[in-house]
Backbone of each chain as ProteinMPNN parsed JSONL, in Angstrom:
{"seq_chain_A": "XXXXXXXXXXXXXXXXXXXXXXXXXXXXXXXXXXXXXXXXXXXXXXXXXXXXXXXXXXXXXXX", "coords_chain_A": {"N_chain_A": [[23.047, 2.179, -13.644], [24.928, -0.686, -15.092], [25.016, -3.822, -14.716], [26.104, -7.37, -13.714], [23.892, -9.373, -13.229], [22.358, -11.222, -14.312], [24.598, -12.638, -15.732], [25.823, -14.307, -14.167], [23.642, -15.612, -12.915], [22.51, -17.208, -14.618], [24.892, -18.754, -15.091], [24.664, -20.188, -13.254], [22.377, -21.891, -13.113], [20.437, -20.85, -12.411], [16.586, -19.709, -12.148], [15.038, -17.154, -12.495], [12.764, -16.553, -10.907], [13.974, -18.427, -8.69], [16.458, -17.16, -7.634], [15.275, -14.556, -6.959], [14.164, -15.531, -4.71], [16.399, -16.711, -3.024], [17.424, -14.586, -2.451], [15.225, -13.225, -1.333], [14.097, -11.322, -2.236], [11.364, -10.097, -4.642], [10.423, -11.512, -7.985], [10.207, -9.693, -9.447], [11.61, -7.475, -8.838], [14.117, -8.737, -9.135], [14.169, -9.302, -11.562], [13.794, -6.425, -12.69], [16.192, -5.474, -11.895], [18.254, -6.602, -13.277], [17.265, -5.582, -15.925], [18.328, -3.367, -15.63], [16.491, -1.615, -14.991], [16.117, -0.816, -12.185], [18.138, 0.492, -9.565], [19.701, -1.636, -7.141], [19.346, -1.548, -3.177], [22.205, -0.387, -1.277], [22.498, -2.397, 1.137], [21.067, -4.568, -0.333], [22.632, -4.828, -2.193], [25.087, -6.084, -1.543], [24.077, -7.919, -0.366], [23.474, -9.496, -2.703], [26.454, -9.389, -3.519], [27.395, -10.824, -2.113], [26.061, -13.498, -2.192], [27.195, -14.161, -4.259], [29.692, -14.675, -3.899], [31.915, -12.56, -5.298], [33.195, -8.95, -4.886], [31.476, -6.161, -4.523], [31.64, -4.481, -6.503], [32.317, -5.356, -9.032], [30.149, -6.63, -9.837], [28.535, -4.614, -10.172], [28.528, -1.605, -12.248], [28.959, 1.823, -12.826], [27.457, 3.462, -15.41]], "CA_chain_A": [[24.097, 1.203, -13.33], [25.087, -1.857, -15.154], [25.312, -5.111, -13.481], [26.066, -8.822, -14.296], [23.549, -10.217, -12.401], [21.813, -11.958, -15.341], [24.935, -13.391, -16.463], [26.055, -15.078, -13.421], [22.407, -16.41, -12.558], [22.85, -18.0, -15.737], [26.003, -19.429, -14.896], [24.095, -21.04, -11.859], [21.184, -22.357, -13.603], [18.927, -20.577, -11.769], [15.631, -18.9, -12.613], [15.092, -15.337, -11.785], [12.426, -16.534, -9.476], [14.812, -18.88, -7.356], [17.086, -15.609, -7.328], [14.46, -13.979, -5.857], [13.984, -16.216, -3.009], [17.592, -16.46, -2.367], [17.788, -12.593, -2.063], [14.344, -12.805, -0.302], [12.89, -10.348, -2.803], [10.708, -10.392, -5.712], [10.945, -11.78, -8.967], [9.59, -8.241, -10.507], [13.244, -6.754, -8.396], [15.03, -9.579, -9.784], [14.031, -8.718, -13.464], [13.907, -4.789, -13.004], [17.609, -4.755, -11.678], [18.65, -6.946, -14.246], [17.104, -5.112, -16.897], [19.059, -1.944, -15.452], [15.84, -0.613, -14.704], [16.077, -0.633, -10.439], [19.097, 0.363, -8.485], [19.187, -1.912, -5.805], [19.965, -0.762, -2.192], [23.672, -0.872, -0.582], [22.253, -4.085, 1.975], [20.832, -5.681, -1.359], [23.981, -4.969, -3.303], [25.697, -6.675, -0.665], [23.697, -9.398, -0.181], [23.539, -10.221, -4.529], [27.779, -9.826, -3.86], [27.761, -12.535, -0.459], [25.51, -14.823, -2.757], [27.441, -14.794, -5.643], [30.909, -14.563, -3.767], [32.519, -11.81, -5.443], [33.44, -8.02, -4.91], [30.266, -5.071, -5.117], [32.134, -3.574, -7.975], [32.745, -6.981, -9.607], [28.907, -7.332, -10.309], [28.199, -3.28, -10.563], [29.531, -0.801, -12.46], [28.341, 2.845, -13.387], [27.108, 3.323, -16.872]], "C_chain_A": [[23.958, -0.033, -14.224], [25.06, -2.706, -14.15], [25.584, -6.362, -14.489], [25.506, -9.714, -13.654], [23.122, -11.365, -13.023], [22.857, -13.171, -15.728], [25.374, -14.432, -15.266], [25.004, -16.121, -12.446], [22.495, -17.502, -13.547], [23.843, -19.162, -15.806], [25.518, -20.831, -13.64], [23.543, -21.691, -12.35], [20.396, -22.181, -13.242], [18.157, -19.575, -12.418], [15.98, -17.391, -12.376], [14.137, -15.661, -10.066], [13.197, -17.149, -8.336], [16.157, -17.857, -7.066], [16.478, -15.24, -6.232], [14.485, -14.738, -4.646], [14.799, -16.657, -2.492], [18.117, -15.676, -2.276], [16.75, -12.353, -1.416], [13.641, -11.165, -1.161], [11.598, -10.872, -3.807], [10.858, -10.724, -6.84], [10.656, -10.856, -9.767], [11.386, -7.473, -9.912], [13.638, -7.325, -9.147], [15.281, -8.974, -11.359], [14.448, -7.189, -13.962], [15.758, -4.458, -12.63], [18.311, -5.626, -12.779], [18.373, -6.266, -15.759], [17.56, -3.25, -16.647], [17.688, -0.816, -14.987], [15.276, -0.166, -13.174], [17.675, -1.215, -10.343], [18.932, -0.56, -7.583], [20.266, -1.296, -4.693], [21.383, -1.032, -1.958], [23.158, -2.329, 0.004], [21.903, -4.601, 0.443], [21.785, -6.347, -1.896], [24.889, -6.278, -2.774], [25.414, -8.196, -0.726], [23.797, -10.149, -2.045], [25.103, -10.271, -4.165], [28.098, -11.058, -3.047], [26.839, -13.877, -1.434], [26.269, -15.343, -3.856], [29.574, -14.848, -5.459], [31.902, -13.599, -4.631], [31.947, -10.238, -4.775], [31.842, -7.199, -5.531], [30.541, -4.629, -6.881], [32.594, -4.588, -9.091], [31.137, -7.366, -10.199], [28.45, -6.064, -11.161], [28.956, -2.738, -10.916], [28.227, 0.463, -12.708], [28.797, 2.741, -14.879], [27.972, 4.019, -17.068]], "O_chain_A": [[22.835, -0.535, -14.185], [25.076, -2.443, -12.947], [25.361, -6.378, -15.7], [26.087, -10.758, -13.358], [23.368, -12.462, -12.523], [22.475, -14.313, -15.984], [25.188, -15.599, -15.609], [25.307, -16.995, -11.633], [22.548, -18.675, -13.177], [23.687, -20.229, -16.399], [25.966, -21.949, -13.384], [24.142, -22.76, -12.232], [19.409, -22.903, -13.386], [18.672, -18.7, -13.114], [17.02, -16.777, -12.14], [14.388, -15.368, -8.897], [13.19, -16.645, -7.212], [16.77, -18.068, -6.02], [16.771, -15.39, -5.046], [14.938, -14.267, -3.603], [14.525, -17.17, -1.407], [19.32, -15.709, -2.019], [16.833, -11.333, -0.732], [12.941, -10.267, -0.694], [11.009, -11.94, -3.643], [11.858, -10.089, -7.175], [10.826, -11.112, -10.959], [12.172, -7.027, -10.748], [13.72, -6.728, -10.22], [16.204, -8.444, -11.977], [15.049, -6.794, -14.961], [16.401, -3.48, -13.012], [19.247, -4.959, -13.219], [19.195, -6.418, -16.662], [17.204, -2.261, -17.289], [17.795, 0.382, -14.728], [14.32, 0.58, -12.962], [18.254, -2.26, -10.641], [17.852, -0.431, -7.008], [21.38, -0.809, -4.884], [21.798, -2.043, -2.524], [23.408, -3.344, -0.647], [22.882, -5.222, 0.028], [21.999, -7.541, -2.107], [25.273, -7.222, -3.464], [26.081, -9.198, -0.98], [24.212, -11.279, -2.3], [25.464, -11.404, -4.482], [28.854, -11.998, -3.292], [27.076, -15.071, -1.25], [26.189, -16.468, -4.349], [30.434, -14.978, -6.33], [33.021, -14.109, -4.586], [30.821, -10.087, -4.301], [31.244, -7.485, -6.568], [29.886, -4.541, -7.92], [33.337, -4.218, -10.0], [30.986, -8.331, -10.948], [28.094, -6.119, -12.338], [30.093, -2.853, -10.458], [27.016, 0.25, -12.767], [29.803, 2.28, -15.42], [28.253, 4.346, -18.221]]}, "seq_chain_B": "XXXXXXXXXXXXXXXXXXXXXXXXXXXXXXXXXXXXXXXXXXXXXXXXXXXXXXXXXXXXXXXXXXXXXXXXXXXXXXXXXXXXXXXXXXXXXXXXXXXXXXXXXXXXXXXXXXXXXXXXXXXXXXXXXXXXXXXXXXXXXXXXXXX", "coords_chain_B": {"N_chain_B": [[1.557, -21.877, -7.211], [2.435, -19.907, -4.25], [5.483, -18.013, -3.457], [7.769, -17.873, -0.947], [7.623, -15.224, 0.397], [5.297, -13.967, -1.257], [3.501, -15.662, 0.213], [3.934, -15.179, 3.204], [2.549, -12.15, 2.949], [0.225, -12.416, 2.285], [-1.029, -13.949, 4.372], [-0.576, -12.132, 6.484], [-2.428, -10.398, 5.313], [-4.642, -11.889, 5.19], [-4.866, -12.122, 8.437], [-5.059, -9.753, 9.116], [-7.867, -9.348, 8.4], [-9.1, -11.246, 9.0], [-8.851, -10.941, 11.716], [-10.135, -8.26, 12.346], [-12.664, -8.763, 11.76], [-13.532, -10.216, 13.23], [-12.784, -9.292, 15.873], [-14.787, -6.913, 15.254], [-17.54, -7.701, 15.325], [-17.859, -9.532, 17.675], [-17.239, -7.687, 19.184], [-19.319, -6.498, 18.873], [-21.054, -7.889, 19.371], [-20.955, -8.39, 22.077], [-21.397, -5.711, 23.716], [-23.873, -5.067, 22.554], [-25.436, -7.521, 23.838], [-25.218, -6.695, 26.124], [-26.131, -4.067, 26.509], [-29.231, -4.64, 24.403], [-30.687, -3.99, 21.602], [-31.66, -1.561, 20.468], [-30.988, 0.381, 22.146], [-29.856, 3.968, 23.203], [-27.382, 4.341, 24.8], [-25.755, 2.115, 23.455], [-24.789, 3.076, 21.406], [-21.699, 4.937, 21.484], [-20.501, 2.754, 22.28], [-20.402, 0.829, 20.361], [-19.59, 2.306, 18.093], [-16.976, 2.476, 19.189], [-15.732, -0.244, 18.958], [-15.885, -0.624, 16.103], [-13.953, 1.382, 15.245], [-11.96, 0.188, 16.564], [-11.558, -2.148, 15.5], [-11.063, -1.545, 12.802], [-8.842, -0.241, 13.184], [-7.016, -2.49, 14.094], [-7.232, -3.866, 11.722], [-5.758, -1.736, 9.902], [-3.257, -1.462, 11.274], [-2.091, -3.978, 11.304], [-2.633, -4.914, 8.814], [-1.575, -2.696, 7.251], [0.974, -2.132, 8.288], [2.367, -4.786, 9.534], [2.195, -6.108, 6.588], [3.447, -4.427, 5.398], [6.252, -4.244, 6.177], [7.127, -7.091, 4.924], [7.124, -6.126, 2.71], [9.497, -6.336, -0.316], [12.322, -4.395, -1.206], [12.057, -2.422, -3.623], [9.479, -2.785, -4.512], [8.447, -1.111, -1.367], [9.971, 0.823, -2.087], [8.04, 1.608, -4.541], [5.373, 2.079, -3.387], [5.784, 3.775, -1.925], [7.011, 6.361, -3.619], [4.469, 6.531, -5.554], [2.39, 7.09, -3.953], [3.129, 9.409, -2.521], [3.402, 11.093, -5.323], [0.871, 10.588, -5.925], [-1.015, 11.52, -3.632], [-0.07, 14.296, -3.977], [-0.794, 15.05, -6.577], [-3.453, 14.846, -6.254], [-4.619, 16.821, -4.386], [-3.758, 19.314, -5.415], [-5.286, 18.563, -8.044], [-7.874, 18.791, -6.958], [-8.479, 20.879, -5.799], [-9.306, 23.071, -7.504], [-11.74, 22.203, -7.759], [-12.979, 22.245, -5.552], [-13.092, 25.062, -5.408], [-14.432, 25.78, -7.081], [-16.993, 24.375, -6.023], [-17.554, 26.568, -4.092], [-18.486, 28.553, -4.922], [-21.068, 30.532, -5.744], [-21.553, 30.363, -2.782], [-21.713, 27.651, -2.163], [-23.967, 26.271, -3.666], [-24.235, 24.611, -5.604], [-23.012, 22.399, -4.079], [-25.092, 21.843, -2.103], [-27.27, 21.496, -3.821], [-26.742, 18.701, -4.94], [-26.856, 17.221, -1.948], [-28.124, 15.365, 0.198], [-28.897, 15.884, 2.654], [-27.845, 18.549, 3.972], [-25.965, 19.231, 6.301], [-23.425, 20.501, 8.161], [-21.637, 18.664, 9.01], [-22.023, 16.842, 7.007], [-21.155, 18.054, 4.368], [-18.179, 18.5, 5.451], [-17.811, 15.574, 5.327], [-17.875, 15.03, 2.776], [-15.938, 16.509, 1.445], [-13.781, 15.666, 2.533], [-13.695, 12.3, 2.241], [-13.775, 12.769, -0.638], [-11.542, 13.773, -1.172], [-10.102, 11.569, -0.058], [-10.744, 9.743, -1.6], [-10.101, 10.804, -4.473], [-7.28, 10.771, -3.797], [-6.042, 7.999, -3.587], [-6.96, 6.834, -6.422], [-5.419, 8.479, -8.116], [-2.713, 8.179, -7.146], [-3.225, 4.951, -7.552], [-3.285, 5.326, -10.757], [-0.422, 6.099, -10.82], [1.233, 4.474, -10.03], [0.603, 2.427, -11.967], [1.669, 3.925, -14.148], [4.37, 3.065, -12.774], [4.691, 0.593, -13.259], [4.486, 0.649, -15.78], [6.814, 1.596, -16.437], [8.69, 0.092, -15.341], [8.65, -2.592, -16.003]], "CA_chain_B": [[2.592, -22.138, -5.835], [3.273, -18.452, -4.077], [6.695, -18.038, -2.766], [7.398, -17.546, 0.779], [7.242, -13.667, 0.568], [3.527, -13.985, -1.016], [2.66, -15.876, 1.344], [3.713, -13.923, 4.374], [2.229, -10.77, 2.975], [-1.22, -13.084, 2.396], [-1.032, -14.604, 5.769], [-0.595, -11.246, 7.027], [-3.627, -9.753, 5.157], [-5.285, -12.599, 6.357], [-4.748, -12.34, 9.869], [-5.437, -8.396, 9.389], [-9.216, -9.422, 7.618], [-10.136, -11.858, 10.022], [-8.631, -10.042, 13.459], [-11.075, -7.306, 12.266], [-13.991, -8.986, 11.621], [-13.806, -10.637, 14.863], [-12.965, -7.973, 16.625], [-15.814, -6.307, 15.162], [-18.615, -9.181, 15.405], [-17.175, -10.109, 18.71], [-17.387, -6.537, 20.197], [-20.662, -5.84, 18.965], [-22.528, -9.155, 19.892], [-20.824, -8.303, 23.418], [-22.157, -4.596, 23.749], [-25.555, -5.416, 22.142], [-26.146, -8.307, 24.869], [-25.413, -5.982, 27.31], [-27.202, -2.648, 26.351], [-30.06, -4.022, 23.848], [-30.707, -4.106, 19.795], [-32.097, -0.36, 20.149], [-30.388, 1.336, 23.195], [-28.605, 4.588, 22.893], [-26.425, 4.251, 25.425], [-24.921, 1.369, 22.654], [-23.85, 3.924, 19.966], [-20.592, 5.152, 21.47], [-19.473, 1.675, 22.531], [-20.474, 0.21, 18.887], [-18.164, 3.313, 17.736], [-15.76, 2.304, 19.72], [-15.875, -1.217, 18.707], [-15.652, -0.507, 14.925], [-12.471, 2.059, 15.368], [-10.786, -1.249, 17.482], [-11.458, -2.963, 14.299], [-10.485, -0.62, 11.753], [-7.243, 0.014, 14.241], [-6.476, -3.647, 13.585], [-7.153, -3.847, 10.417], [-4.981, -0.62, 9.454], [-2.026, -1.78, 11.921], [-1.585, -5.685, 10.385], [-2.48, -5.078, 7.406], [-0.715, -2.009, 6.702], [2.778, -2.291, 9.24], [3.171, -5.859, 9.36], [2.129, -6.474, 5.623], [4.716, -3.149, 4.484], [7.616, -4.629, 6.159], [7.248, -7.919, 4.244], [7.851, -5.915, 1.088], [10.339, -6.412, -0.385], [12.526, -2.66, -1.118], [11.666, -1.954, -4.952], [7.947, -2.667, -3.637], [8.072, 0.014, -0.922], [10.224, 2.228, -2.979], [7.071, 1.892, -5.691], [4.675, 2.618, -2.906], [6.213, 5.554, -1.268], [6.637, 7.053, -4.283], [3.495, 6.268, -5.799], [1.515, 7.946, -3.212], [3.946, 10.67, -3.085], [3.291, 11.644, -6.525], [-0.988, 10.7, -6.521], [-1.407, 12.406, -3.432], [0.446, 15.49, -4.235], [-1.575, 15.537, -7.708], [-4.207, 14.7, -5.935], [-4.448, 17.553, -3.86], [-3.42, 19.707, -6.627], [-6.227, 18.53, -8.79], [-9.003, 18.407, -6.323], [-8.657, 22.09, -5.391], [-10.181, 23.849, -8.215], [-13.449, 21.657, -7.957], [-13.271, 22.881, -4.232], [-13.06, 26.463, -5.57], [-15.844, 26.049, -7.862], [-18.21, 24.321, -5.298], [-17.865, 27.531, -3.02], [-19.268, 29.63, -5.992], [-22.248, 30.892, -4.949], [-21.941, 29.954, -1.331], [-21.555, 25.964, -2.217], [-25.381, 26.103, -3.743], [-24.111, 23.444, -6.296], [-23.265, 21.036, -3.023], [-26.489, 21.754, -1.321], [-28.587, 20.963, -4.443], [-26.86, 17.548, -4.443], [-26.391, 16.808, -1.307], [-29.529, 15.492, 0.778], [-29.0, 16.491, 4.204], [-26.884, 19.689, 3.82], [-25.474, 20.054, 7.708], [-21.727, 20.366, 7.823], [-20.833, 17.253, 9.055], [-22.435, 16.04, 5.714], [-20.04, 18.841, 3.526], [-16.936, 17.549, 5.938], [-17.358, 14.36, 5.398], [-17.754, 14.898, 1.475], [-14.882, 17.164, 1.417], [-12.799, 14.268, 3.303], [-13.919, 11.43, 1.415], [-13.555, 12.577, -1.94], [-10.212, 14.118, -1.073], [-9.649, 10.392, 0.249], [-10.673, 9.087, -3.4], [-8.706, 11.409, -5.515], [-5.668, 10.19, -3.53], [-6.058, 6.6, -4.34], [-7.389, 7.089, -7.756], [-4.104, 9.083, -8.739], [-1.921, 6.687, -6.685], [-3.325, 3.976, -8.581], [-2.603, 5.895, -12.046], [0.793, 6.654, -11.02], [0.798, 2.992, -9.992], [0.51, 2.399, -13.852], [3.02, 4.685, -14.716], [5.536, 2.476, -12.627], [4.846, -0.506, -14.009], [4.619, 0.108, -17.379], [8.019, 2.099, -16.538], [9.488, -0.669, -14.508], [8.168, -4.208, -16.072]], "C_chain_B": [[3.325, -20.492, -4.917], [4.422, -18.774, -3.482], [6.322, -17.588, -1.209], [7.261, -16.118, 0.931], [5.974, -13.653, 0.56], [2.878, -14.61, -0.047], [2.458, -15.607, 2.403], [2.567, -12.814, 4.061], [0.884, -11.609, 2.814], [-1.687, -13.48, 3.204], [-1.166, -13.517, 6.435], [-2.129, -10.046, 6.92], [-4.601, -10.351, 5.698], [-6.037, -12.719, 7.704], [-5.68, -10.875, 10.135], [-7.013, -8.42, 9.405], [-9.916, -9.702, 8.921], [-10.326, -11.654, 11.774], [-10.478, -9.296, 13.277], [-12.452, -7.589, 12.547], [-14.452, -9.479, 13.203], [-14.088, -9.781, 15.692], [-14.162, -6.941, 16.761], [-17.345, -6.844, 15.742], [-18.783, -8.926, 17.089], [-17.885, -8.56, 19.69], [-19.332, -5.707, 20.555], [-21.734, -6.584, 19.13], [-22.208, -8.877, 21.683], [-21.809, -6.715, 24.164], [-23.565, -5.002, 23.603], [-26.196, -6.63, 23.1], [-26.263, -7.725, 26.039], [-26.489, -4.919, 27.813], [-28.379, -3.135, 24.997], [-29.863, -3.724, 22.69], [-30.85, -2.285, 20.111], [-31.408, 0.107, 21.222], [-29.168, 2.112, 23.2], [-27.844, 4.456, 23.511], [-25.102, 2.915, 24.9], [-23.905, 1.989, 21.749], [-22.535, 3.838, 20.35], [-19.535, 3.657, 21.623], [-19.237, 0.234, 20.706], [-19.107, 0.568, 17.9], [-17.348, 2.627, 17.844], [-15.223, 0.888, 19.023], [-15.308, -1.334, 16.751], [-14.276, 0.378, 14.787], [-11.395, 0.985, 16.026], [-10.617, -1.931, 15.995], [-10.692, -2.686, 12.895], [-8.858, -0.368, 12.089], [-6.017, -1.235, 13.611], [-6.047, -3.947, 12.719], [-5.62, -3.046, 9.938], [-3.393, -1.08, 9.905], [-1.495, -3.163, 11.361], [-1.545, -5.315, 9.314], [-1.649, -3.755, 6.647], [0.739, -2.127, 7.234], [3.2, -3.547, 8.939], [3.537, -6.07, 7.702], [3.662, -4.892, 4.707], [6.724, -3.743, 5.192], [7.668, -6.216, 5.629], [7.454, -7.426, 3.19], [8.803, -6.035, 0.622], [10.735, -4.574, -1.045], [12.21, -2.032, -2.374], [10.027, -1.57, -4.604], [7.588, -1.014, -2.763], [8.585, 1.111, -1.33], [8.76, 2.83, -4.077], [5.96, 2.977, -4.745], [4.795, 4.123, -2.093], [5.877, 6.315, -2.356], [5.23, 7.349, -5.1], [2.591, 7.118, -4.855], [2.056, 9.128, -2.942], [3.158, 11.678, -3.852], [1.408, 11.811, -6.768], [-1.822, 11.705, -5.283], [-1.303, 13.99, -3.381], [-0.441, 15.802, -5.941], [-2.761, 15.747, -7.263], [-5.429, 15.95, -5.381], [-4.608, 19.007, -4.347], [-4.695, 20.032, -7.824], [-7.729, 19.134, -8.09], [-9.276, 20.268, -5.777], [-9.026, 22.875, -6.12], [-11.353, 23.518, -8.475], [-13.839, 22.221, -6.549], [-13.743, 24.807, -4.636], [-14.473, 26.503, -6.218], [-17.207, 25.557, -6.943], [-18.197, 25.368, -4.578], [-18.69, 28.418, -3.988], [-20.622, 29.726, -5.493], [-22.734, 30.595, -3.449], [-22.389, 28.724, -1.673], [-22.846, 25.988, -2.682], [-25.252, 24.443, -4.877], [-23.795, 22.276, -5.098], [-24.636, 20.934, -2.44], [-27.781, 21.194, -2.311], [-28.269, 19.906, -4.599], [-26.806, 17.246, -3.06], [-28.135, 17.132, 0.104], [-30.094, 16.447, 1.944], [-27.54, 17.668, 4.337], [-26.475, 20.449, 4.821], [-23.816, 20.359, 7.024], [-21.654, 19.423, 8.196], [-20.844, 16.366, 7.358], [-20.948, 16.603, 4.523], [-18.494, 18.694, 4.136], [-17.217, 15.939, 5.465], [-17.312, 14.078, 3.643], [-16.61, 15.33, 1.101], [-14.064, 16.048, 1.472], [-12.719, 13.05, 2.075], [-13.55, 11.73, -0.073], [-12.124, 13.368, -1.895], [-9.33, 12.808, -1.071], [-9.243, 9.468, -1.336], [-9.746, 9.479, -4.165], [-7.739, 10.681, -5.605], [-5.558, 8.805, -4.174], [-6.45, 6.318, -5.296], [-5.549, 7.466, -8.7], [-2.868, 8.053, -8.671], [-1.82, 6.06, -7.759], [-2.782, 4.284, -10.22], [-0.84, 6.083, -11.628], [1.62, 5.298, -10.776], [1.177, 2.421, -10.998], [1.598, 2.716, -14.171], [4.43, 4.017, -14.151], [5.755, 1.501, -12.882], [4.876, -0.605, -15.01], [6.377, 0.745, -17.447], [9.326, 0.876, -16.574], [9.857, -2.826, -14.901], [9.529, -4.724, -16.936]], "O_chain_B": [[4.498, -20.13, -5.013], [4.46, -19.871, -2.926], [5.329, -17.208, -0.59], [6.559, -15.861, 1.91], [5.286, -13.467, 1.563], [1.845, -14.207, 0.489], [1.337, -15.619, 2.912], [1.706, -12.618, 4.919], [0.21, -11.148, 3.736], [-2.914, -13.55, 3.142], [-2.046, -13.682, 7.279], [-2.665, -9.308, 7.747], [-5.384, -9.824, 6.488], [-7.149, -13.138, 8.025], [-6.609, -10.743, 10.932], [-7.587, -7.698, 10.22], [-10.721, -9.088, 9.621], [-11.176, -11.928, 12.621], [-11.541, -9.631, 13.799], [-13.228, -6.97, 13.275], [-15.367, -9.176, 13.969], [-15.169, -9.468, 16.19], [-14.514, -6.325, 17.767], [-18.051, -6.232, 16.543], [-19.673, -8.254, 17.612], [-18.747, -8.521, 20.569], [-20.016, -5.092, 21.373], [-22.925, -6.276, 19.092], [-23.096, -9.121, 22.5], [-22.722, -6.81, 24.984], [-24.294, -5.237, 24.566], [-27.424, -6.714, 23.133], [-27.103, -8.008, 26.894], [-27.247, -4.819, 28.778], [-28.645, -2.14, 24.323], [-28.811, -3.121, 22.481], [-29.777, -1.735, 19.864], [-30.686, 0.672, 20.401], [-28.008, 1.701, 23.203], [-26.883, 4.349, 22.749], [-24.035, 2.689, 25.472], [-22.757, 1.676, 21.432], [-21.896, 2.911, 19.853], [-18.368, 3.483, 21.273], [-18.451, -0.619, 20.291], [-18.223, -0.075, 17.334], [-16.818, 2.055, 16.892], [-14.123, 1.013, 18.484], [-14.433, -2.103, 16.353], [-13.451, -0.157, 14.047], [-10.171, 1.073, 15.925], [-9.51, -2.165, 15.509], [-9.984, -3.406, 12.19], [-7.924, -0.337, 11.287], [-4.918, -1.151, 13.063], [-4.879, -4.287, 12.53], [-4.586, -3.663, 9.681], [-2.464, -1.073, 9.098], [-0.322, -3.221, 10.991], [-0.483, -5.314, 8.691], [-1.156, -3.905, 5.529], [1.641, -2.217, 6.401], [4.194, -3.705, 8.23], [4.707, -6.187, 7.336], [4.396, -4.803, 3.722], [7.861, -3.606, 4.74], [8.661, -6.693, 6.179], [8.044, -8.17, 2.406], [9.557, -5.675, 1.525], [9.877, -3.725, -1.287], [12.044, -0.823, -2.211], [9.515, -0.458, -4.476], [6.873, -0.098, -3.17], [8.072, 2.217, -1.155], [8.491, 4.003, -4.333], [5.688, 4.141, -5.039], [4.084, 5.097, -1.843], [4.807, 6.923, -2.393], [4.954, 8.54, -5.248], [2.031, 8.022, -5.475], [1.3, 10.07, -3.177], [2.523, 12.654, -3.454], [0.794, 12.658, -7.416], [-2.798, 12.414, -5.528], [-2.139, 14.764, -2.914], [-0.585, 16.979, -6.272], [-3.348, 16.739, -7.693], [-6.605, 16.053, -5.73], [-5.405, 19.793, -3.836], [-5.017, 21.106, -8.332], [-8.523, 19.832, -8.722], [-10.392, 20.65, -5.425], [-9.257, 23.894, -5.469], [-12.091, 24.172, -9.212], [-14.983, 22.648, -6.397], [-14.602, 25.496, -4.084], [-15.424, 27.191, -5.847], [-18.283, 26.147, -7.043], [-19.298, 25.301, -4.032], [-19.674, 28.98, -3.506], [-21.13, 28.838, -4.81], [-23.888, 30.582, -3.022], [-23.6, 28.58, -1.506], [-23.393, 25.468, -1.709], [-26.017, 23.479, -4.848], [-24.389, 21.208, -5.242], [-25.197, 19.841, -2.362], [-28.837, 20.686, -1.937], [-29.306, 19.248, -4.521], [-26.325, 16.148, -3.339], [-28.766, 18.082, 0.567], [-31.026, 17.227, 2.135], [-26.431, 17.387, 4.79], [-26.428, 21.679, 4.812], [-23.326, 20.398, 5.895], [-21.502, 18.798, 7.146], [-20.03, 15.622, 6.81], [-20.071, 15.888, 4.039], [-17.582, 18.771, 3.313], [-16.17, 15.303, 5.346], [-16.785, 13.05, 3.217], [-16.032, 14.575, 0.319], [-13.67, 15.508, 0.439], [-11.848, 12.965, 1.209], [-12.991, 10.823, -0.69], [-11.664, 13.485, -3.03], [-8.271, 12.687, -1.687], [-8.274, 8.928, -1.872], [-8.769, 8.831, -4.541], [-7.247, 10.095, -6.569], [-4.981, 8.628, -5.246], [-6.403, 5.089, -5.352], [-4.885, 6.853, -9.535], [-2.278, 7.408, -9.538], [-1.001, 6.18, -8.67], [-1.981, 3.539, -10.785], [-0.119, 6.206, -12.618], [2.673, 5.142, -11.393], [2.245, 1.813, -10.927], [2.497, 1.931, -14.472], [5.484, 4.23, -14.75], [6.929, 1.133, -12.859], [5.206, -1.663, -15.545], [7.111, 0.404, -18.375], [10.32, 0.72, -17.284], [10.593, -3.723, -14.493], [9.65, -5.908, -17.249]]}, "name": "protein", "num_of_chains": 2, "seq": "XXXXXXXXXXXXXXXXXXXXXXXXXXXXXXXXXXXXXXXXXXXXXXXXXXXXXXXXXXXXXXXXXXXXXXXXXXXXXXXXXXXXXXXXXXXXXXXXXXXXXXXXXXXXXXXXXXXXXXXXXXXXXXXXXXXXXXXXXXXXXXXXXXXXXXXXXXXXXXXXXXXXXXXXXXXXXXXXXXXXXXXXXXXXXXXXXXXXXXXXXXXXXXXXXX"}
């Protein structure tokens, strides 16, 4: 899966780690789903789309 | 500065360490004032005392501390042990084959006191190792996959 999580963290000015601890994971998740290399779950997905106010499919896409 | 996750799951190991020890200490300064530095009638309740501890241990520090993971985490670890004890397993069974060779004479010439409990509990134990040996390698393999 793609994603744009990177670019809209960016847009925030936030780290990866203050990501993490406003998704309540890790900053090793944070990095690995940004670097396409971890799916995250449906609840995650969810919760990265309720933090960043848009649409699941608006952040994710299939490769 | 850990984040609030590390520090749950540290607080939690924590709690798991020092339950135990207590628990342990605790149980066996109570027993031993009762029954006596040397008195068998101590053993089973010593036992008992060290399995309360170990109980503890195992239950905090593994339950509480696994649902503080976060889900990449316990995805790693599931699989991870998955994969080391299924090699594990795997691997460890043609050194089993070869100690029976000659009616196990290669365990008995190491192995001091050569009852069975001794050859169970070697069996066990190094079955135990493998697993977390492999684990750990496969461990490896998800972080250098995953970083």
């Amino acid at each position: 899966m793609r994603n744009r999580l990177k670019a809209l963290r960016s847009e925030r000015g936030w780290s990866q780690a203050e990501l993490a601890e406003r998704l309540d994971v890790s900053r090793q998740s944070v990095n690995a789903i940004e670097t396409g290399k971890y799916d995250p779950s449906l609840p995650l997905a969810f919760r990265i789309a309720r933090l960043f106010g848009q649409p699941i499919e608006a952040i994710f896409e299939e490769r | 500065m850990p984040s609030r996750r590390q520090a749950a799951i540290l607080w939690s190991i924590a709690i798991a360490v020092i339950g135990a020890v207590v628990i342990w200490f605790g149980a066996a300064a109570i027993v031993l004032a009762i029954y006596g530095r040397h008195a068998p009638a101590a053993a089973p309740w010593l036992a008992l005392a060290k399995f309360a501890s170990l109980a503890w241990a195992a239950a905090v520090g593994w339950l509480v501390t696994w649902r503080r993971l976060d889900e990449m985490e316990q995805e790693a670890r599931k699989l991870c042990w998955f994969v080391g004890s299924t090699a594990a397993i795997l691997l460890t069974a043609p050194v089993m084959l070869l100690w029976l060779v000659n009616g196990g004479a290669f365990l008995a010439q190491h192995l001091r006191r050569g009852t069975p409990g001794a050859y169970f509990a070697v069996g066990w134990v190094g079955l135990v190792i493998a697993q977390l040996l492999c684990s750990l390698l496969a461990r490896v393999g998800w972080w250098a996959a995953k970083r």
